[in-house]
C-alpha positions, 0 to 999 in steps of 0.5 A: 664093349658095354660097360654098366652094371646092369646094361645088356645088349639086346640087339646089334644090326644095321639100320632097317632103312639106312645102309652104312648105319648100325642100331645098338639096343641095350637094355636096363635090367636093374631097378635104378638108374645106370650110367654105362659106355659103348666102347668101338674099336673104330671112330665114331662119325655120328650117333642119336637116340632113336625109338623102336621105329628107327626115328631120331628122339635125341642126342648122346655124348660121343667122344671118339671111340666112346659114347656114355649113356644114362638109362633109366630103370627098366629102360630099353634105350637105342642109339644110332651109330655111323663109324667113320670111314 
């Protein structure tokens, strides 16, 4: 689940050139800054900020099942996601 007020997802899928691993796009609607969660029913082995192309350009807080996210305004944001087996 998503949580933050104005945080839609855009996409979902497995990443283009690395199998086991899945892209969650969100978008910021809003003219401000949000805070929001990604929620996962399963455990989280590792997540990254990535660009469009898929390249790693950061890190985000992951906390088990949760990762917490700041978008800027208008911002298109994606996080790369590996679930533990």
């Amino acid at each position: 689940t998503v949580s933050g007020d104005g945080l839609c997802v855009r996409i979902i899928k497995e990443s283009e050139d690395h199998a086991g691993r899945y892209v969650v796009r969100l978008f910021n609607v809003t003219h401000h800054p949000v805070q929001g969660t990604l929620d996962f029913a399963y455990a989280i082995k590792t997540a990254q900020l990535i660009n469009l192309d898929e390249q790693p350009v950061g890190d985000v807080h992951c906390d088990g099942t949760q990762i917490r996210l700041d978008v800027r305004a208008k911002q298109i944001t994606s996080v790369e996601i590996v679930l533990k087996d």
